[in-house]
PAKOLKOL-272459 format. One record per residue (C-alpha): x, y, z; chain. Coordinates in steps of 0.2 Angstrom, whole numbers, plus 5000, padded with zeros to 4 digits. Each point is the difference from the previous one (the first is absolute). Layout:
// PAKOLKOL-272459
      u      v      w   chaine
      X      Y      Z        A
...
//
This chain:
// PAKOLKOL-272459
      u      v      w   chaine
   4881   5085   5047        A
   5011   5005   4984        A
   5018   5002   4998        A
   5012   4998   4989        A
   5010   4987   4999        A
   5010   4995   4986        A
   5003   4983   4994        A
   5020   5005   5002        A
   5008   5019   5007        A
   5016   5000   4990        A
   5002   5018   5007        A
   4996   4994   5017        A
   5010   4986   4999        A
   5016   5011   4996        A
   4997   5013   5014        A
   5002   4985   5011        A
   5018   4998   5001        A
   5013   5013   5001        A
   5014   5004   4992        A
   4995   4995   4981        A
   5004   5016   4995        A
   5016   5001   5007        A
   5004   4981   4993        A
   4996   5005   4983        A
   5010   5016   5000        A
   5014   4990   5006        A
   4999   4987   4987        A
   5000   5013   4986        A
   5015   5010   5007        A
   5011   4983   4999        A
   4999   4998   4983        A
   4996   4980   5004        A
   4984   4995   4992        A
   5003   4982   4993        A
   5007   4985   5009        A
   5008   5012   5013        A
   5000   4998   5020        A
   4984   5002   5004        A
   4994   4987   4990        A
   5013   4990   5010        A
   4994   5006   5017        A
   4984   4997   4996        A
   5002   4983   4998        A
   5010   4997   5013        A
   4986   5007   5011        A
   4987   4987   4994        A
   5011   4989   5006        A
   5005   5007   5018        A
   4979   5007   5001        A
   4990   4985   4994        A
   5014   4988   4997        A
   4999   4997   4983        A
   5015   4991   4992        A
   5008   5002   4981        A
   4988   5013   5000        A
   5003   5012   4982        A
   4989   5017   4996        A
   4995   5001   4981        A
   4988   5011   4989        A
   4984   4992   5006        A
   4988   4984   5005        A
   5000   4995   4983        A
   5016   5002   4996        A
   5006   4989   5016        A
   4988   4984   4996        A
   5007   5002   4982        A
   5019   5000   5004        A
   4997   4985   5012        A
   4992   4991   4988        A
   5014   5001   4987        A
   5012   4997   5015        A
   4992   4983   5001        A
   5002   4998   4982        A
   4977   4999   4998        A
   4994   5003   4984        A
   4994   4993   4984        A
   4993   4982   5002        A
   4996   5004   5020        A
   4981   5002   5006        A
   5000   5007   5017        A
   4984   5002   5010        A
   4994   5016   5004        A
   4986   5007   5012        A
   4985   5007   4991        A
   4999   5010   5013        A
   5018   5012   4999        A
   5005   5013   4991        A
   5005   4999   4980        A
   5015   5003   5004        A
   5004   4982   5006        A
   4993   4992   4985        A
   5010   5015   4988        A
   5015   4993   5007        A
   5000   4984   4994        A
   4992   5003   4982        A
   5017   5014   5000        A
   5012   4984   5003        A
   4989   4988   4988        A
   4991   4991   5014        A
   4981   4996   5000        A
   4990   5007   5014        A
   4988   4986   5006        A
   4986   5007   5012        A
   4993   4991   5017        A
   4985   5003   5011        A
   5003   5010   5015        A
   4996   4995   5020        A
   4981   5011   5004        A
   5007   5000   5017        A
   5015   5017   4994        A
   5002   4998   4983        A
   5015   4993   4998        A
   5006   4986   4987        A
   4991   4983   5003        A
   5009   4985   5002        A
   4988   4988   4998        A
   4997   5006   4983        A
   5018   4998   4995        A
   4998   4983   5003        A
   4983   4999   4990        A
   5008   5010   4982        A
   5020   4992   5001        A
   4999   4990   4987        A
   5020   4996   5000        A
   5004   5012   4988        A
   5003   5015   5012        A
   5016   5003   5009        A
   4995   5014   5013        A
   4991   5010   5008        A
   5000   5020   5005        A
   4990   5003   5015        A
   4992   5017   5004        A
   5003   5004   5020        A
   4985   5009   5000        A
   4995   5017   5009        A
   5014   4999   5011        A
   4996   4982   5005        A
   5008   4983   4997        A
   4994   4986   4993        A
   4998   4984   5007        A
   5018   4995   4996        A
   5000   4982   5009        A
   4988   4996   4989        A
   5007   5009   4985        A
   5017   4991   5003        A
   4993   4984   5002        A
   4990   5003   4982        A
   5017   5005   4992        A
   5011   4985   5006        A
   4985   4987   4996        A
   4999   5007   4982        A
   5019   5005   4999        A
   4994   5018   4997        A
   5013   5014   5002        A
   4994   5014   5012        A
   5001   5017   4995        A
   4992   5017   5012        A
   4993   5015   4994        A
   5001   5008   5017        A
   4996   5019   4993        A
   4986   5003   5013        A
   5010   4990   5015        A
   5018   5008   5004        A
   5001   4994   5018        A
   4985   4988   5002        A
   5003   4984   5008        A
   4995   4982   5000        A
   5005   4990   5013        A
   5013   5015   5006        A
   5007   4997   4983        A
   4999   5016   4988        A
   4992   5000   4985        A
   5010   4999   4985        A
   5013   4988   5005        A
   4988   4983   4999        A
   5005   5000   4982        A
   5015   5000   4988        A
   4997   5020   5002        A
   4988   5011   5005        A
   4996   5018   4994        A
   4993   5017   5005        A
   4995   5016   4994        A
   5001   5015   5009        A
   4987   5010   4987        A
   4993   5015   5012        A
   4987   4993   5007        A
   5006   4982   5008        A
   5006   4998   5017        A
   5017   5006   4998        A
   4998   5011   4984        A
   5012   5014   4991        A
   4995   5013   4989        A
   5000   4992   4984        A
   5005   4983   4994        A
   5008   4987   5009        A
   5003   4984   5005        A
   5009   4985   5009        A
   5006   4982   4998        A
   5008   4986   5014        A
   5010   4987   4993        A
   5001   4982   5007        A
   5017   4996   4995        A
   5014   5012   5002        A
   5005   4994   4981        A
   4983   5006   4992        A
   5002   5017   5012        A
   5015   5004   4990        A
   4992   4996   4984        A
   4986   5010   5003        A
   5011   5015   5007        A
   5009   5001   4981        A
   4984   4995   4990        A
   4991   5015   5007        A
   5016   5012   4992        A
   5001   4994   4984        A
   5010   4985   5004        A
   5014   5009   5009        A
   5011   4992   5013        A
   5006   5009   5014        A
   5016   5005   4989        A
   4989   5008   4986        A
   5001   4984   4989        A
   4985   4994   4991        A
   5000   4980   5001        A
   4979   5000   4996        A
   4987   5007   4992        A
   4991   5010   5011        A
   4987   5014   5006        A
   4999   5018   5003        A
   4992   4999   5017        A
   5008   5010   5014        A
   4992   5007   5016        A
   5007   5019   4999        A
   5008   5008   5014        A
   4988   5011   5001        A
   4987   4987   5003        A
   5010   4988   5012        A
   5007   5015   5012        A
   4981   5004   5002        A
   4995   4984   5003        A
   5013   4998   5014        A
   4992   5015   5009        A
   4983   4992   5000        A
   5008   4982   5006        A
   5005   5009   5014        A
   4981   5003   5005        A
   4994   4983   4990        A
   4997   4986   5016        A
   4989   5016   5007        A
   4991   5005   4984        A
   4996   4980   5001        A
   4995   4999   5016        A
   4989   5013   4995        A
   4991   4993   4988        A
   4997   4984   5009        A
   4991   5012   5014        A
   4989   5008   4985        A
   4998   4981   4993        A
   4995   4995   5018        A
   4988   5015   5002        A
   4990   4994   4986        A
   5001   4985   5004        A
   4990   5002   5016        A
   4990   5013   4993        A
   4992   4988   4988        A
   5001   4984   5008        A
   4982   4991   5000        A
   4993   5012   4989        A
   4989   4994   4986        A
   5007   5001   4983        A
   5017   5002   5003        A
   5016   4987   5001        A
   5015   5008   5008        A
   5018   4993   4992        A
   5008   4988   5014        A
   5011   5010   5012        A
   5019   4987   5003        A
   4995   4983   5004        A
   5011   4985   4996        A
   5016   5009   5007        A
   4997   5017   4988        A
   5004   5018   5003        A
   4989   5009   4985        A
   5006   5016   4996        A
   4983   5006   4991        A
   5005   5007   4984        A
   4981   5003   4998        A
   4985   4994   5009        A
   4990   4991   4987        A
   4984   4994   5008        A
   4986   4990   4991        A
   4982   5011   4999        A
   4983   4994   4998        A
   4994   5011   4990        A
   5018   5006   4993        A
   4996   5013   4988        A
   4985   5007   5009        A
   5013   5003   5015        A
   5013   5007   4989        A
   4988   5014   4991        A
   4995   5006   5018        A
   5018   5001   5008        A
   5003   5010   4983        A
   4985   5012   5003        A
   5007   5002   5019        A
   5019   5005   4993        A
   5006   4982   5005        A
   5012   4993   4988        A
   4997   4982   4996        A
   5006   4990   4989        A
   5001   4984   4990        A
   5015   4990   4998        A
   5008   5001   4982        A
   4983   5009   4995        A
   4991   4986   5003        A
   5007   4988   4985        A
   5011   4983   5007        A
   5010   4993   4987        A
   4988   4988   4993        A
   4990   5013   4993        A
   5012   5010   4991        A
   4998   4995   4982        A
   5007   5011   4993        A
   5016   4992   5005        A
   4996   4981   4995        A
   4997   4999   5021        A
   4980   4997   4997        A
   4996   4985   5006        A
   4983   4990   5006        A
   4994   5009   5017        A
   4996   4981   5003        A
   5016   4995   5004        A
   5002   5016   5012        A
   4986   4999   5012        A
   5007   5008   5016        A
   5008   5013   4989        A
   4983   5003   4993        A
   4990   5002   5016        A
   5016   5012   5009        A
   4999   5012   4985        A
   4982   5002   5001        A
   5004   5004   5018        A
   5016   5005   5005        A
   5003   5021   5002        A
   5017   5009   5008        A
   4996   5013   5015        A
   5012   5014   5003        A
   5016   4992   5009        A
   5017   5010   5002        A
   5009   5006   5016        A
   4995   5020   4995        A
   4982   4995   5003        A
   4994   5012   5015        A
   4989   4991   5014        A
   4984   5011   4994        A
   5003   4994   4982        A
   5000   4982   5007        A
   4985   5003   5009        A
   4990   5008   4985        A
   5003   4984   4991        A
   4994   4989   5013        A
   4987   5011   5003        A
   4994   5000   4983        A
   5003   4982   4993        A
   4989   4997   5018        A
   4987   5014   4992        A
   4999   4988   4982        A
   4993   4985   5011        A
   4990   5009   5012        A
   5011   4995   5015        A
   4997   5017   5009        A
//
């Protein structure tokens, strides 16, 4: 069986909803592009879809984790543990505020940051941590909490893959002094080009945050700090609040694919599914990142077949990037270790047709003679 299925349709993806074109016609006939009303409608409808409060659009994912941070006054003399197992941009951040990065082991059950080896690497000199909600899943935040108050670490969330996850029925990005998203194209609730998100805890920092991300400005156009250029266009937020209107479906759908793969590869040899909720969760499956035998074996054939696979990051965690001062002994990263010489991303987004889903099952099944 061969058909093509791409790791992400973004033309697919856009013929999904309707009205995009009108949206952006309207937006450019108003002559409103930069902190208009739709980048105020927008974030009131985060609120009144998902319920996020002191919820703020900026310029992307990045940005968001870096304004929060210097909200919360981090920066040079902090050291703040980091995942191995997340993107650069969470570790970027800090080294842009004057914070060290410290890198931890990751949990082989999903991935996601390890609390056990916070415990094994604090050494008192940190002061936080950024965890990673991974995938479109939360971490085990009891456990994370009860890490943070025991070491009196501060709790920070790069929540980029999670807009709308929950833990506990509580959504991800509000455990920590703030949490952020992007919406780059391809995650759960994407635009069509940069953006991003931040919730604040306290309605003080919410206000800070709001000016800092405009060059300082108050609300009367007075600049009382030193700020950022980093706004979440118009353009951008009225098209995102076209696709929140669709998003709790475009959700449930990729939980039906998650599930399908799920039970498609349950019991089979070679292959370790990621966890599906559990522990109160509702995962939202950014990607499906699975852990192969025989990883890159599998990945060649779904190529050959037009499948498109992929590894996380391109395959590098944190700890290997040496080119950044990140490089550090393998030994004290086991679990990271093993997961990138397994882990690989299947297709996973709501444009996904049920005989593209059905092409990848059949041919991840082909790879380990299951057929």
């Amino acid at each position: 069986m061969k058909s093509g299925v791409p790791f992400f349709d973004y033309k697919a993806t856009f013929s999904r909803y309707e009205s995009l074109g009108d949206e952006l016609l309207r937006v450019f006939q108003s002559g409103q592009y930069i902190l208009g009303p739709d980048l105020a409608v927008f974030e009131k409808a985060v609120l009144d879809k998902l319920g996020y409060k002191n919820f703020l659009g900026v310029a992307d994912g990045t940005n968001a984790i870096q304004l929060g941070l210097n909200c919360m006054g981090v920066g040079h003399g902090d050291k703040v543990f980091v995942s191995s197992h997340t993107y650069v941009a969470t570790a970027s951040a800090l080294v842009a505020v004057g914070a060290e990065p410290v890198l931890v082991d990751v949990d082989l059950t999903d991935g996601s940051i390890c609390s056990s080896s916070i415990m094994e690497r604090y050494d008192g000199t940190q002061t936080g941590v950024i965890i990673t909600q991974l995938n479109g899943r939360c971490c085990d935040m009891n456990k994370l909490i009860a890490v943070c108050d025991q070491l009196g670490l501060r709790l920070f969330e790069d929540s980029a893959q999670a807009f709308g996850a929950k833990y506990g029925g509580k959504l991800a990005g509000t455990f920590g002094e703030f949490g952020t998203f992007s919406f780059y194209p391809a995650k759960t609730l994407g635009c069509f080009g940069d953006g991003g998100g931040i919730v604040l805890r306290d309605d003080a920092n919410y206000d800070l945050v709001r000016a800092t991300r405009d060059h300082g400005r108050d609300g009367n156009g007075d600049v009382r700090y030193w700020g950022f250029n980093s706004r979440l266009d118009n353009v951008q937020a009225a098209l995102l609040t076209l696709k929140l209107k669709y998003y709790i479906e475009d959700l449930e759908r990729r939980r039906a694919i998650a599930k399908r793969y799920v039970n498609s590869f349950q019991g089979l040899e070679g292959i370790v599914c990621p966890p599906f909720d559990g522990d109160g969760r509702y995962d939202i499956f950014q990607n499906f990142e699975l852990r192969a035998k025989n990883r890159d074996q599998l990945l060649a054939h779904l190529s050959n077949n037009n499948i498109g696979a992929r590894i996380q990051w391109g395959g590098t965690p944190l700890h290997e990037m040496k080119e950044l001062g990140l490089s550090e002994s393998r030994e004290l990263f086991p679990n990271c270790t093993t997961y990138f010489n397994e882990c690989l991303m299947l297709p996973l987004y709501p444009a996904l047709s049920d005989a593209q889903i059905e092409s990848v099952i059949y041919n991840v099944r082909h790879f380990y003679g299951a057929l």
